[in-house]
C-alpha positions as CSV (number, residue, x, y, z in Angstrom):
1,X,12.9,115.5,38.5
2,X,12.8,111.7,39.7
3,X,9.1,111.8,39.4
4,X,9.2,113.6,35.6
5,X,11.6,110.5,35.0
6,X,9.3,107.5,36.1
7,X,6.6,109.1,34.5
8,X,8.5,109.4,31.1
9,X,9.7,105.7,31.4
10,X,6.3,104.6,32.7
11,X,5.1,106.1,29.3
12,X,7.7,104.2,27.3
13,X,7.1,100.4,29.1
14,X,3.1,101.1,28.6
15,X,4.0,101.8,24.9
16,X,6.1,98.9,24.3
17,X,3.8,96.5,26.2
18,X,1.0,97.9,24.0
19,X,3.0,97.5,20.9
20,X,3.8,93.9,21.9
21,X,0.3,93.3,22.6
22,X,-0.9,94.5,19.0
23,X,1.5,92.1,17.4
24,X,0.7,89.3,19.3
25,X,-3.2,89.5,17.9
26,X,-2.0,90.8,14.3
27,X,0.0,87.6,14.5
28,X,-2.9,85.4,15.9
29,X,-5.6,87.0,12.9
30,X,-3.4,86.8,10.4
31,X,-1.5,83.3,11.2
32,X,-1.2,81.2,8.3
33,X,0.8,77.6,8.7
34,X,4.0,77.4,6.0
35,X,2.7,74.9,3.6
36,X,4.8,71.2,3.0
37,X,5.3,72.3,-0.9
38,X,6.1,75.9,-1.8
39,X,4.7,77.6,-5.2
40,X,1.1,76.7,-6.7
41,X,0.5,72.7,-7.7
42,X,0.1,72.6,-11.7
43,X,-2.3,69.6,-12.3
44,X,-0.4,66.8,-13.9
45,X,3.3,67.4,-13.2
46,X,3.9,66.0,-9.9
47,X,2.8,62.3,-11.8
48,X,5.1,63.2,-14.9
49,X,7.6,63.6,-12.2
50,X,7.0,60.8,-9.9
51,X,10.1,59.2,-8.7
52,X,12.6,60.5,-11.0
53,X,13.1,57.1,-12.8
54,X,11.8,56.6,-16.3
55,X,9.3,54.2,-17.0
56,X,10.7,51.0,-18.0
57,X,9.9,48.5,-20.9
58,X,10.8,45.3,-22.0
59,X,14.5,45.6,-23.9
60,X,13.6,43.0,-26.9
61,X,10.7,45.6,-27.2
62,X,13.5,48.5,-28.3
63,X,16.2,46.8,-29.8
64,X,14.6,46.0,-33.3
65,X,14.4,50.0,-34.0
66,X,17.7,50.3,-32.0
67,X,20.7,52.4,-33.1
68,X,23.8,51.4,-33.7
69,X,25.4,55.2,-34.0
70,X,23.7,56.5,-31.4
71,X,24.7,53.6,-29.3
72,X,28.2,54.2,-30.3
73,X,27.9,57.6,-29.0
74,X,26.4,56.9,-25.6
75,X,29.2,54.9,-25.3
76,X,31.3,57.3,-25.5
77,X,30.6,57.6,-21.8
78,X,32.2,54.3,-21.1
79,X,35.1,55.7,-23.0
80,X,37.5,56.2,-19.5
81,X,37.6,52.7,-18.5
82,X,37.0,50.6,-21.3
83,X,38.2,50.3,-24.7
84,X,35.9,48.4,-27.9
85,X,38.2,47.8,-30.8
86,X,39.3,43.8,-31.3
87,X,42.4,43.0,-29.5
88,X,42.1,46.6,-27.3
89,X,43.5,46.5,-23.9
90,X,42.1,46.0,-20.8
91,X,42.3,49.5,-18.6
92,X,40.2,50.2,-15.5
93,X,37.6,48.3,-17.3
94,X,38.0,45.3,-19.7
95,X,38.1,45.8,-22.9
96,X,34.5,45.1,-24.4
97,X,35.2,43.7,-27.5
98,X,33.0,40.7,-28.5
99,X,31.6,40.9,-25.1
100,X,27.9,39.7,-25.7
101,X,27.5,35.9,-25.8
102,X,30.5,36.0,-23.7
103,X,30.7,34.5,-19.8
104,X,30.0,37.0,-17.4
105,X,33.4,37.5,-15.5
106,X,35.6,35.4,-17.8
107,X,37.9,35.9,-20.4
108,X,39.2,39.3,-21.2
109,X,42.5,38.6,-21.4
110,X,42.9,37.7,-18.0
111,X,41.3,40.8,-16.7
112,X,40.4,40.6,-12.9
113,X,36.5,40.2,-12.7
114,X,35.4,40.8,-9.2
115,X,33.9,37.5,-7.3
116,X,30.7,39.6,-7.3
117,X,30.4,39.8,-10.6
118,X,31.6,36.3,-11.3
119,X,29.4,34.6,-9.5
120,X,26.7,35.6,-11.3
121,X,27.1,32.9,-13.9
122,X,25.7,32.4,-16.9
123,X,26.4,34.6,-20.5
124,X,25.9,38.1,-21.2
125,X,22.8,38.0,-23.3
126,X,20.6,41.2,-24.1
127,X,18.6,40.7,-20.7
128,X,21.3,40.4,-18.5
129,X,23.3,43.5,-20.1
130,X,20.4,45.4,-19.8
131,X,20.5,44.6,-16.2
132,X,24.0,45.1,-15.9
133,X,23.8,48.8,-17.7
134,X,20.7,49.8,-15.9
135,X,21.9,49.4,-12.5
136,X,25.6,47.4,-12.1
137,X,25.5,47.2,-8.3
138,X,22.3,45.6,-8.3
139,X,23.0,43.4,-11.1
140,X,26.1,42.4,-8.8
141,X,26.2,43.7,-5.8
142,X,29.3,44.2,-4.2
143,X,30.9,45.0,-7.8
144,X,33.7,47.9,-8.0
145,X,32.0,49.2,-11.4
146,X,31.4,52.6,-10.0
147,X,29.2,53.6,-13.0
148,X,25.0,54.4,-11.6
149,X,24.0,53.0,-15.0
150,X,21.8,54.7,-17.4
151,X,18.1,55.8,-16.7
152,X,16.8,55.9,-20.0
153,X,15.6,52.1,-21.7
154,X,16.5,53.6,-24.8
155,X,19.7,54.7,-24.4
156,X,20.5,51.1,-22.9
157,X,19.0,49.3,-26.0
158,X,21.4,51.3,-28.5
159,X,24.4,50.9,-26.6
160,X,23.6,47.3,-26.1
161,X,23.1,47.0,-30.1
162,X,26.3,49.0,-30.5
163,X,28.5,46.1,-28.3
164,X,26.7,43.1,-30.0
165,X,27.8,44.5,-33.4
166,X,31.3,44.3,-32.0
167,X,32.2,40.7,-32.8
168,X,29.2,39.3,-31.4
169,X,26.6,39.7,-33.9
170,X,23.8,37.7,-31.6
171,X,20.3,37.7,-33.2
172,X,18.2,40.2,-31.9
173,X,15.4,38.6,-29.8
174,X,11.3,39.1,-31.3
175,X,9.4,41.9,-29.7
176,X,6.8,40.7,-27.3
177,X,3.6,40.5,-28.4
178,X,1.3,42.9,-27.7
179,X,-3.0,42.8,-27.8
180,X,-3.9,45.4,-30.8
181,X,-6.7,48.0,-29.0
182,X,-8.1,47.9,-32.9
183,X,-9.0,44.0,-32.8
184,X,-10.7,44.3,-29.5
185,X,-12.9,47.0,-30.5
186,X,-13.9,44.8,-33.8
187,X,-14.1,42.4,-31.5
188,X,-17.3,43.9,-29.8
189,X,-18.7,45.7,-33.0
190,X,-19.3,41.7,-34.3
191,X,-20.6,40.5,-31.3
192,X,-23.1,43.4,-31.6
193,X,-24.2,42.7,-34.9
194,X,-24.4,39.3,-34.6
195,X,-26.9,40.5,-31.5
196,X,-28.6,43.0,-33.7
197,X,-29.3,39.9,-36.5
198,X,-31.1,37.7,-33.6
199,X,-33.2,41.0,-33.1
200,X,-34.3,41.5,-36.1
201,X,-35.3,37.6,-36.9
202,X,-36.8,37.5,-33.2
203,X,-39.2,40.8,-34.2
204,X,-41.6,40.6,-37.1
205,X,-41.1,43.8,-39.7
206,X,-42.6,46.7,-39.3
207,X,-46.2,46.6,-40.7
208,X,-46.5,42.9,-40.7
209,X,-49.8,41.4,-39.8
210,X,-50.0,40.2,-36.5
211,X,-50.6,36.7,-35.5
212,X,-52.5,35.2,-33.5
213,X,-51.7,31.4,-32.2
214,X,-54.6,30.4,-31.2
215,X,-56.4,31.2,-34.0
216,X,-53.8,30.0,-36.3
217,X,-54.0,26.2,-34.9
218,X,-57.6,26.2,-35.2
219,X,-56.7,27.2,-38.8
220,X,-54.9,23.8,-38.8
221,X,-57.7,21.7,-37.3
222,X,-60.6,22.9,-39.4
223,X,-57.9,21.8,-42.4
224,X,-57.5,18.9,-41.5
């Protein structure tokens, strides 16, 4: 009975260590290393993505086709700690009232600034609030705005024309000038005419009679 037994269990361990041997080489055959990025690439989207952060552009750039009413409504954001209307109170956040032009940390009715944000001098022109809204604690760091800022160029031009029609009324600053792709293109269709032109005086027309120099200045002698 004890030799039935170890013969059974002998049967059993060889099957197991066979089984364990097969997938150990199905596993070696078929091995294939988890890739760093699940899911197929799609060609283009991993640059439209890049970093997260929207490309920036100059603000003077944005502000001439600006809007006021949309900028109003972004605002609406800012609506928890700060008020807008003339003569609003201060809460968390100053009230913003006639805020561009202004001295950056001063005024507001006494409201306390923090000395990170006073020391950075100077007035609140379209710039600096640009700075300010894109990223307040690199604007100022150590501020307590707690506010990330807003990504989007666009959204920070309208919201910056919406406070500067609040009692400020600054003049908008011209858009910066740009090179027109058109005028460099006519730029090189002249300079190739004008090359053409020099061609065609430098090669006689087609059929002309050649001639020869030689003969041509003992032409001139014999006249003369």
């Amino acid at each position: 009975m004890d030799d039935r037994t170890n013969t059974i269990a002998g049967w059993v361990l060889a099957g197991g260590i066979a089984a364990l041997g097969l997938s150990i080489a199905s596993g070696m055959v078929f091995h294939n290393e988890r890739p760093e990025k699940m899911g197929f690439p799609i060609a283009g989207a991993e640059e439209a993505a890049g970093d997260g952060k929207v490309a920036d552009v100059p603000i003077a750039s944005l502000l001439g086709t600006a809007d006021v009413a949309k900028g109003a409504d972004v605002f609406k954001k800012c609506g928890a700690c700060h008020t807008a209307t003339q003569g609003g109170a201060n809460g968390i956040g100053p009230n913003l009232y006639g805020t561009m032009g202004e001295g950056i940390g001063q005024g507001k009715g006494g409201f306390a600034f923090t000395d990170a944000l006073k020391s950075v001098g100077g007035t609140w022109d379209f710039d600096k609030m640009n700075a300010w809204l894109t990223n307040p604690r690199k604007f100022a760091p150590g501020t307590k705005m707690t506010f990330a800022g807003l990504a989007n160029p666009q959204d920070r031009a309208n919201v910056i024309v919406y406070l500067n029609s609040l009692g400020s009324n600054l003049p908008l600053p011209a858009a910066p000038a740009t090179t027109a792709p058109d005028a460099a293109v006519a730029n090189v269709a002249e300079g190739n005419a004008a090359a053409g032109d020099l061609s065609n005086q430098a090669t006689p027309a087609a059929g002309a009679p050649s001639v020869d120099p030689a003969a041509a200045v003992q032409a001139e002698k014999k006249a003369h």
